[in-house]
N, CA and C atoms as a LAMMPS dump frame, in Angstrom:
ITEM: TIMESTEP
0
ITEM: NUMBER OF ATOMS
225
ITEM: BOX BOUNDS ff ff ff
-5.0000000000000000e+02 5.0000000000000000e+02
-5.0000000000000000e+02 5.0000000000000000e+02
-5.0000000000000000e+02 5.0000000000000000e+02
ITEM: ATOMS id mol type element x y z
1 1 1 N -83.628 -293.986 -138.932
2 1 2 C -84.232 -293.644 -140.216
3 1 3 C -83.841 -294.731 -141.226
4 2 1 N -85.22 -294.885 -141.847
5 2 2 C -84.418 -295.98 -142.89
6 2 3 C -84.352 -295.481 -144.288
7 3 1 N -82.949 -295.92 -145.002
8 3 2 C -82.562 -295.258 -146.095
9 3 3 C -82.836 -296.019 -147.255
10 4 1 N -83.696 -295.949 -148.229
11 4 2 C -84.181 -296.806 -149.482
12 4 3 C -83.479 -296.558 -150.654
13 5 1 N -82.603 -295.652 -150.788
14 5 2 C -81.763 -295.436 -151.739
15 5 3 C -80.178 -294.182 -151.314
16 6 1 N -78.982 -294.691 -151.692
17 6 2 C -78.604 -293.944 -151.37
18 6 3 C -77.488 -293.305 -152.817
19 7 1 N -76.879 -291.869 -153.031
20 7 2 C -76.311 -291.58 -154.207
21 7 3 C -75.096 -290.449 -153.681
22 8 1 N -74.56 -291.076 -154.366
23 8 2 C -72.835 -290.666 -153.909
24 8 3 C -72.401 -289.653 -155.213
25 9 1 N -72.388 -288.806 -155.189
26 9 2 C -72.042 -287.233 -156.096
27 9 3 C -70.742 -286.881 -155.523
28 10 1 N -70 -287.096 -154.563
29 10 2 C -69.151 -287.054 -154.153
30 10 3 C -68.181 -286.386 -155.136
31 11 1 N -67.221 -285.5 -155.052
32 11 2 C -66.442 -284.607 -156.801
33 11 3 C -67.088 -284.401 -157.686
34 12 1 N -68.391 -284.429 -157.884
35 12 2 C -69.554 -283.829 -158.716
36 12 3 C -69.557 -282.421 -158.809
37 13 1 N -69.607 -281.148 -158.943
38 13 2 C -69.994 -279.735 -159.182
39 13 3 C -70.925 -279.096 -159.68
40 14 1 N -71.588 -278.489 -159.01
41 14 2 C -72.464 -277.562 -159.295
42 14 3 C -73.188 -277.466 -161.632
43 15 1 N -73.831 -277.968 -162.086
44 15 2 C -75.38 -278.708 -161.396
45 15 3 C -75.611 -279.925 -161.081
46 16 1 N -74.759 -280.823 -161.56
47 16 2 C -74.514 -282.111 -161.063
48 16 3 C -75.148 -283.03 -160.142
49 17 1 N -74.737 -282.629 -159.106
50 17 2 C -75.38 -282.853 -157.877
51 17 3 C -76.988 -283.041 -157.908
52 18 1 N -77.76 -282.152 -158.386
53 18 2 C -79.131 -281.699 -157.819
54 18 3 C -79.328 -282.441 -159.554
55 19 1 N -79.177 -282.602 -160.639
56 19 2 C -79.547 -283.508 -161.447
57 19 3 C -79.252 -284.629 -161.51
58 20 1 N -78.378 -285.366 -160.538
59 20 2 C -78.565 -286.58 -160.683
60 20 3 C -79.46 -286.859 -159.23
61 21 1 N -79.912 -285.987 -158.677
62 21 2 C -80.755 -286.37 -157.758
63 21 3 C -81.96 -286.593 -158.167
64 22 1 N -82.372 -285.305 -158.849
65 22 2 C -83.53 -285.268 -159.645
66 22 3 C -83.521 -286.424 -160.653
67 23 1 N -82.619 -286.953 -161
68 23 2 C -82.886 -288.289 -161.816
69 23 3 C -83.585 -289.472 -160.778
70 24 1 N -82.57 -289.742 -160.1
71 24 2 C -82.693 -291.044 -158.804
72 24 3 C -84.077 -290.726 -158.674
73 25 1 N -84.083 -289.692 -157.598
74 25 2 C -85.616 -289.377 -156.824
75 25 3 C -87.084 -289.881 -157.434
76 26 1 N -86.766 -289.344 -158.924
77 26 2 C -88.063 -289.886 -159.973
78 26 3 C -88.416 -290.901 -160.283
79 27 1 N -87.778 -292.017 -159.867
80 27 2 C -87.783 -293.468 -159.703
81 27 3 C -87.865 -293.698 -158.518
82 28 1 N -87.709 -292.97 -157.28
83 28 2 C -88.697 -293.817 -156.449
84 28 3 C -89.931 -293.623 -156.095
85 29 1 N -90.462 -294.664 -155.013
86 29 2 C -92.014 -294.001 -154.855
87 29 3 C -92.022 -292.856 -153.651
88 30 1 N -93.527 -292.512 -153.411
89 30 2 C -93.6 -291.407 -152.365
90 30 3 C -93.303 -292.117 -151.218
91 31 1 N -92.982 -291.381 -150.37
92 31 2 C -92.525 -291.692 -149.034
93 31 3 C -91.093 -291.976 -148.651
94 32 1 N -90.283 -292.743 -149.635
95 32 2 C -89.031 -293.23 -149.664
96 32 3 C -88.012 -292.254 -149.449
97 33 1 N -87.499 -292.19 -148.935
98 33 2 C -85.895 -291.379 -147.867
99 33 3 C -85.01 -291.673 -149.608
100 34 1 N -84.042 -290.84 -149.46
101 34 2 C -82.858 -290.97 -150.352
102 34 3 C -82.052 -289.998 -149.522
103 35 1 N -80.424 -290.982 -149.48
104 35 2 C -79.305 -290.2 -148.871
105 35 3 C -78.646 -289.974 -149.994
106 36 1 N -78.24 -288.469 -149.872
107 36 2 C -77.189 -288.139 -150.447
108 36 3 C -75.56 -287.511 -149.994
109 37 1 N -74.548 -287.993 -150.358
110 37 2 C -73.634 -287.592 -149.87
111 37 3 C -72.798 -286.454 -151.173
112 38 1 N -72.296 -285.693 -151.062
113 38 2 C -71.97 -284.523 -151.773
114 38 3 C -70.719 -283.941 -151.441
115 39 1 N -69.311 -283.108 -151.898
116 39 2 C -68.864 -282.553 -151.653
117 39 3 C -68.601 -281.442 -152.083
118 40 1 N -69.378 -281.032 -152.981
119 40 2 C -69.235 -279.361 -153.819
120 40 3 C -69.936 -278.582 -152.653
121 41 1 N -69.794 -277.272 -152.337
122 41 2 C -69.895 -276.264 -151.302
123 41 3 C -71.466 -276.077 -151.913
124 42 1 N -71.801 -275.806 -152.731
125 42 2 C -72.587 -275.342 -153.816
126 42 3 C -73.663 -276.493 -153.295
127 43 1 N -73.986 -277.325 -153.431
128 43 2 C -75.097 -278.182 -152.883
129 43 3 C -75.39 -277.941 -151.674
130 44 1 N -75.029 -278.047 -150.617
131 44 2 C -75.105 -277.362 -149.353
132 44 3 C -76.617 -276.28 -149.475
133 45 1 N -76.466 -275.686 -150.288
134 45 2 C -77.701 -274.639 -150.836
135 45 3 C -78.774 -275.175 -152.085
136 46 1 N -77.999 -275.687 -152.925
137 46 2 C -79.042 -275.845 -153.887
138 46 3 C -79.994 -277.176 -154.133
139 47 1 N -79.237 -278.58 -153.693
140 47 2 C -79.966 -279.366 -153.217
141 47 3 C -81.387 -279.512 -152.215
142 48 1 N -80.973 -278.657 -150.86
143 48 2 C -82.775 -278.384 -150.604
144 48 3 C -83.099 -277.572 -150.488
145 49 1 N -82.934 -276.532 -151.76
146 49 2 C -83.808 -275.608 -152.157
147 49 3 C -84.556 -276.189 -153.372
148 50 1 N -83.83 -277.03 -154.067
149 50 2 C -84.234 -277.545 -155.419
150 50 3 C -85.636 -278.372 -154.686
151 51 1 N -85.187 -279.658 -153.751
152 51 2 C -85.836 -280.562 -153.108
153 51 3 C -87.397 -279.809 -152.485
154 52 1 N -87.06 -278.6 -151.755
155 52 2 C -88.404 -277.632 -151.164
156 52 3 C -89.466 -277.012 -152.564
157 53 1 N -88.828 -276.76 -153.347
158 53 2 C -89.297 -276.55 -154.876
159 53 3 C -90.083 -277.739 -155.46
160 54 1 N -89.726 -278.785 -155.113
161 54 2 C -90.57 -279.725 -156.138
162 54 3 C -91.419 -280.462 -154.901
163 55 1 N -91.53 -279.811 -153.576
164 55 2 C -91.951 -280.37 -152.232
165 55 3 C -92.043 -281.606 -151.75
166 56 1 N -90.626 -281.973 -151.844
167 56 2 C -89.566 -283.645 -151.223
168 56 3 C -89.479 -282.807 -149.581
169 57 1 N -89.502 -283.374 -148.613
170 57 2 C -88.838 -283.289 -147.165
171 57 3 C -87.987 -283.158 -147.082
172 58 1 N -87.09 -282.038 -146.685
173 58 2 C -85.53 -282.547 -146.486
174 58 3 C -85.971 -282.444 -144.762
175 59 1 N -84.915 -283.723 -144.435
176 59 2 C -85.197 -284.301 -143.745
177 59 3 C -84.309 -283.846 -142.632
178 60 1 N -82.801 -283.934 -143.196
179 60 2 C -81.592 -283.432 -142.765
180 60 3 C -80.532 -283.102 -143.51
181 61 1 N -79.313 -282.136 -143.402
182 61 2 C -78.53 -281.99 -143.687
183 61 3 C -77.18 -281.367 -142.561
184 62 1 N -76.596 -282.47 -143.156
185 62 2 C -74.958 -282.467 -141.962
186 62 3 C -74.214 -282.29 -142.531
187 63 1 N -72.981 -281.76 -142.111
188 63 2 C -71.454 -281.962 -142.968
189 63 3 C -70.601 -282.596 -141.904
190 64 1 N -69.743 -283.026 -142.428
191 64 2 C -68.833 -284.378 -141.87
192 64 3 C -67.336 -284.42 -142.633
193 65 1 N -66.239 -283.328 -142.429
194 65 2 C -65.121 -283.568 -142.782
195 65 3 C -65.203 -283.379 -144.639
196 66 1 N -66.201 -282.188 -144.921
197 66 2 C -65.907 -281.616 -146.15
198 66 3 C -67.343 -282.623 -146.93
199 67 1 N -67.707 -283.24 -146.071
200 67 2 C -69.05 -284.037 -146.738
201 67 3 C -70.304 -283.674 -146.429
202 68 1 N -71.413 -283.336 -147.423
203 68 2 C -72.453 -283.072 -146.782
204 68 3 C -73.256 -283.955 -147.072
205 69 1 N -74.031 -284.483 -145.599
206 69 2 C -75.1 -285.547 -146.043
207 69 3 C -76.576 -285.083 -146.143
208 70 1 N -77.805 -285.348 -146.963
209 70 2 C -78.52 -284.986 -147.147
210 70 3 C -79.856 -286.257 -146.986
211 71 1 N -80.932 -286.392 -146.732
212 71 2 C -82.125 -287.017 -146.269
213 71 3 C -83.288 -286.241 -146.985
214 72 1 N -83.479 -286.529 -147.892
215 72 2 C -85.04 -286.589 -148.691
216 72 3 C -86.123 -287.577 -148.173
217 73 1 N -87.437 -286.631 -148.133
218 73 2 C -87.923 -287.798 -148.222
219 73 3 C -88.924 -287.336 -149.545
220 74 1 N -89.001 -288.29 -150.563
221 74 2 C -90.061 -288.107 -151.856
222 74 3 C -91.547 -287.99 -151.308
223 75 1 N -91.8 -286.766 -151.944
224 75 2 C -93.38 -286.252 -152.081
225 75 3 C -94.289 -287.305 -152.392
C-alpha cells in the first residue's frame, strides 16, 4: 500500500486525534491513503467512525504495543 501522507497524534486525547485528521485529510486529494498512528484508546472507535461518516475508506486498523495504526483512503 502506498502511503501519501502520514500523521503522528501519538499522546493526543480524545478529540484530538480525529481533528487533526480531519484537518490533514482536507488537503489531500481523492484517492490518497493517510496513515495514522494514535495512542489514546478512544480513537480506536472514533477515528473510523468519524472517517465512515464523511465516507473516507478505512482501509485498516491494527494495534502494535499500545499503538493503533489506521489507513484512510480520501473520498
Amino acid at each position: 500500500m502506498k502511503i501519501d501522507r502520514s500523521l503522528d497524534v501519538k499522546g493526543l486525547v480524545c478529540p484530538v486525534p480525529v481533528l487533526k485528521t480531519k484537518q490533514i485529510i482536507s488537503k489531500m486529494n481523492s484517492g490518497q491513503i493517510l496513515e495514522i498512528l494514535a495512542t489514546d484508546k478512544a480513537a480506536k472507535d472514533d477515528i473510523p467512525s468519524w472517517a465512515q461518516r464523511e465516507g473516507h475508506d478505512v482501509l485498516d486498523v491494527a494495534e502494535h504495543e499500545n499503538i493503533f495504526t489506521f489507513y484512510l483512503r480520501k473520498k
